[in-house]
C-alpha positions in Angstrom: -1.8 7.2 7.6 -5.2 7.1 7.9 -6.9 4.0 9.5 -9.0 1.6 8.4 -12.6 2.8 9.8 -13.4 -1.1 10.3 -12.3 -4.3 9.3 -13.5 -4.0 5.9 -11.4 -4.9 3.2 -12.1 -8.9 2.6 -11.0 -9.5 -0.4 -12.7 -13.5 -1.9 -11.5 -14.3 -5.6 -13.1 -17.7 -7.0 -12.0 -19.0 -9.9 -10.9 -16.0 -12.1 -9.7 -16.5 -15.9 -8.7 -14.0 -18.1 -7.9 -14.3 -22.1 -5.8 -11.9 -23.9 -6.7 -13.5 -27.5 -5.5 -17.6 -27.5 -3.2 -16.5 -24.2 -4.3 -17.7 -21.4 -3.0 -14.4 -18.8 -5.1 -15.7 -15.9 -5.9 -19.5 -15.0 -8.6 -20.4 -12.6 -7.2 -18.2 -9.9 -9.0 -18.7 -6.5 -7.9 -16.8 -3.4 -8.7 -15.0 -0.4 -7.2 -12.5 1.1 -8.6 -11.4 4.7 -9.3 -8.4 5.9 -6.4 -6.0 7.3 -3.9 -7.8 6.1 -0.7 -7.9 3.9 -0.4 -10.0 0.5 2.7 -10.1 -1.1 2.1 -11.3 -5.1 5.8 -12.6 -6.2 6.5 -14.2 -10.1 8.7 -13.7 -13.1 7.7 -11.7 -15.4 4.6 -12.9 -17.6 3.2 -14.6 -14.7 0.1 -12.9 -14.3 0.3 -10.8 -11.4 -0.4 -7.4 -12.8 -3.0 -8.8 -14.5 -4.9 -10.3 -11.6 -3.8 -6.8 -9.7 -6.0 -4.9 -12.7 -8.9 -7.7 -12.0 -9.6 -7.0 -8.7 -10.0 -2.7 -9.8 -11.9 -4.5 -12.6 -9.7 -2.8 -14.8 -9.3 -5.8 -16.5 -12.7 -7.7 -17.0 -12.6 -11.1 -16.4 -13.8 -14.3 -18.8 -14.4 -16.6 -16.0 -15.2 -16.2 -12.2 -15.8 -13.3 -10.1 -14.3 -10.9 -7.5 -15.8 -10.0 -4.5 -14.7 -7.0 -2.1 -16.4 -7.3 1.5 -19.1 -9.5 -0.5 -20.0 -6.9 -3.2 -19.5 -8.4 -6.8 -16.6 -6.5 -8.3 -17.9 -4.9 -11.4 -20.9 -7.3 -11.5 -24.6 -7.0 -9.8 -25.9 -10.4 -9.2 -29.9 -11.3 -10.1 -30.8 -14.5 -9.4 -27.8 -17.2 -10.5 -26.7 -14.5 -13.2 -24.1 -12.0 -12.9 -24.6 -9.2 -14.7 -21.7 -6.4 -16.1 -22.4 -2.8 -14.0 -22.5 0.5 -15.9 -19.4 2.2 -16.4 -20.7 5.4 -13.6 -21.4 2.7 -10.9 -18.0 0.8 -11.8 -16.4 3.9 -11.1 -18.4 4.3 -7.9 -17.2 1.1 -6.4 -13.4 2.0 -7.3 -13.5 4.4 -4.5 -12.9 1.6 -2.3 -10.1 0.1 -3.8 -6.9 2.4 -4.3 -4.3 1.8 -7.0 -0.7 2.8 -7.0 0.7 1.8 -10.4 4.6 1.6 -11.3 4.6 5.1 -12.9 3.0 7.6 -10.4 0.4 8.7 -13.0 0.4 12.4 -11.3 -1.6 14.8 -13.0 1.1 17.0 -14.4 -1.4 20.1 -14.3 -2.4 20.1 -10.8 -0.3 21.1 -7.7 0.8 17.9 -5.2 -2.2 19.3 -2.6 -4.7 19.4 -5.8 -3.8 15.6 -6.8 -5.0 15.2 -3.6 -8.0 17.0 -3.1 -9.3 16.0 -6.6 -11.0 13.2 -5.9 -12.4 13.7 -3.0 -13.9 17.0 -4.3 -15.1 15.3 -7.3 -17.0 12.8 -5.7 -18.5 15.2 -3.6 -17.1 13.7 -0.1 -16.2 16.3 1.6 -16.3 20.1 1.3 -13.0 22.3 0.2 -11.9 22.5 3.8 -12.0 19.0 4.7 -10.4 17.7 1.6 -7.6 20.2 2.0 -6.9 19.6 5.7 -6.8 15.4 5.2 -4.8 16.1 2.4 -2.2 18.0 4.6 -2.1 15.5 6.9 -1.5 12.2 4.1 1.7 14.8 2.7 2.2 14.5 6.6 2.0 10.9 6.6 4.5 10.3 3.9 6.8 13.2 4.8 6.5 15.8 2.6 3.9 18.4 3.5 6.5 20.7 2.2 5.9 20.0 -0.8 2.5 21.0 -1.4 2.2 24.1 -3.8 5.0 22.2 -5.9 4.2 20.9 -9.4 5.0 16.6 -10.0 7.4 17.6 -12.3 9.8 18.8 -9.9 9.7 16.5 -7.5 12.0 12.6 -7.5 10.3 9.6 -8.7 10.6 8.8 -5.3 8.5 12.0 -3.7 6.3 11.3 -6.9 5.9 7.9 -6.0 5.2 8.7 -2.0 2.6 11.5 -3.1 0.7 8.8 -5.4 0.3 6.7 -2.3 -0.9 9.6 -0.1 -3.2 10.3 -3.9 -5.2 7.1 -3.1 -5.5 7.3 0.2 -7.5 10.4 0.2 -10.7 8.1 -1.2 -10.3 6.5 2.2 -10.3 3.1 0.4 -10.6 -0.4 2.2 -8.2 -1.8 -0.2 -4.9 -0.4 -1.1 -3.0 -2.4 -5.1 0.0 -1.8 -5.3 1.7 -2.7 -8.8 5.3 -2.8 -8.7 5.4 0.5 -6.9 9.4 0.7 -7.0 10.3 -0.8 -9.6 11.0 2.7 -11.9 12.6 4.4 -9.3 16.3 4.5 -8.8 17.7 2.2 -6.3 18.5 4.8 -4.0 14.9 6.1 -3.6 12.8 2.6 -3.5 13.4 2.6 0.3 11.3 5.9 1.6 8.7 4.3 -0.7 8.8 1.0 0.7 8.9 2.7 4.6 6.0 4.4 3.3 3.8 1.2 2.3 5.3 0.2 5.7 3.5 2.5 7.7 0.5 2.1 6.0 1.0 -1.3 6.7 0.3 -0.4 10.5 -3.1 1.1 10.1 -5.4 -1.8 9.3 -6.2 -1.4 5.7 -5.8 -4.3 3.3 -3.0 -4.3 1.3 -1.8 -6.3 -1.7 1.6 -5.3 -3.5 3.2 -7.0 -6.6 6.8 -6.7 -6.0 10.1 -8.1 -7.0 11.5 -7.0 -3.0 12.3 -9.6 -1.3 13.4 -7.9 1.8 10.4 -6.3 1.7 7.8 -9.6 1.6 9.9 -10.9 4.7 9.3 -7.9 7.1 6.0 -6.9 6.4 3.9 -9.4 4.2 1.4 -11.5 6.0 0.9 -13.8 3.1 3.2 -14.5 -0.3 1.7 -15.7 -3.3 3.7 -17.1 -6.1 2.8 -17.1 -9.6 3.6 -18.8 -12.6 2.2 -19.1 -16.0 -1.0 -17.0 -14.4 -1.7 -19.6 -11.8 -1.0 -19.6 -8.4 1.7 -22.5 -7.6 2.3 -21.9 -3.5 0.9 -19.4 -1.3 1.4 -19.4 2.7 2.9 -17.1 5.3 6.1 -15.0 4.3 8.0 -17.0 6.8 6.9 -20.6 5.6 7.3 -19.2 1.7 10.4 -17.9 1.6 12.4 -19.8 4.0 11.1 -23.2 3.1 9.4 -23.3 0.0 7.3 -26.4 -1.3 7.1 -26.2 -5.1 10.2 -26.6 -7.1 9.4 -23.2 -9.3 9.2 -21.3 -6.0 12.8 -22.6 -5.1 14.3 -21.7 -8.4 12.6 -18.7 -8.5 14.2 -17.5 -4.9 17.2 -19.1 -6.0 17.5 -16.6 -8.1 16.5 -13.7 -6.5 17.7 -14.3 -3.1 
């Protein structure tokens, strides 16, 4: 994978509500997340996580609080003690930096797997043809399927999808890597060369938060676990501390039942 260039990716969230109508999705969430490393967001369903995942992309605005990335105001300039809601052009500008694998590849079906990756690079005018097509070649290399670049989405696995998508947003060289439920609509037989490849990416320095129900997958490579419930956070600490010995009685019935 491509490296972090720095140890940018400091993710600060302060008190963060959201409201979908009279439901409360998001509840005065607060939470840091350091540079570099690995958050694991764990939860039934209906707890929030996706939610707070779409926040920090600003796909989903906010009611309450505020989102910083590296100290830049997600979605928001700041004048004086106001925050004020960026244009739609410079939102999309500051998205560069944060990548976003969602649960359903979202490939576009039109393009060849080495144009999904050249796209945006080319579109944002980072680098010329030649560039975008050579790091390109080297992200299929990253996630083992450089093979597979003249093919079309459609005829590749979920899981090849799912690995390409990954190697998709990486090609923005973001500091921040979401990850929402990235294996969940795969079959069980394929959510392990996607998982290996989070794992490598895992290696190379850039932030990464993943909402997952993988267990296995929190204890070998996550830094930090956060638990939600009811769109607050109810325990967070290291992987280790979390899910061997957990301190709030939802956590414990939670992995009770997963475990």
């Amino acid at each position: 994978m491509l490296p972090s260039p720095d140890d940018r990716g400091h993710i600060v969230i302060t008190g963060v509500s959201k409201y979908f109508g009279h439901h409360k999705a998001l509840d005065n969430i607060s939470l840091e997340i350091p540079p570099g490393s690995v958050t694991v967001i764990l939860g039934p369903s209906g707890s929030g996580k996706s939610t707070l995942l779409r926040a920090i992309n600003h796909l989903e605005r906010v009611d309450e609080g505020f989102i910083q990335i590296d100290g830049d105001y997600i979605g928001y300039r700041r004048a004086h003690d106001r925050l004020y809601e960026l244009k739609e052009k410079e939102i999309l500008r500051q998205r560069i930096n944060v990548g976003y694998v969602f649960q359903n590849f979202n490939l576009f079906p039109h393009l060849t797997v080495l144009e999904n990756l050249t796209e945006a690079p080319l579109a944002h005018r980072q680098m010329t043809r030649k560039a975008a097509t050579e790091q390109a070649l080297k992200l299929l290399d990253s996630v083992g399927l450089r093979d597979k670049a003249d093919a079309w989405p459609r005829h590749l696995s979920g899981g090849q999808q799912q690995r390409i998508a990954i190697a998709r947003a990486l090609a923005l060289r973001p500091r921040v890597m979401l990850f929402d439920e990235p294996t969940s609509a795969l079959d069980p037989e394929l959510v392990g060369e996607v998982l290996d490849a989070i794992r490598r990416l895992a290696q190379s320095g850039t932030t990464l938060v993943v909402v997952t129900h993988e267990i296995g997958f929190a204890r070998e490579v996550a830094d930090r676990v956060v638990f939600m419930v009811d769109g607050k956070i109810v325990e967070q600490g290291t992987s280790a501390a979390l899910l061997n010995q957990p301190q709030h009685p939802r956590t414990r019935q939670f992995l009770s039942k997963v475990l």
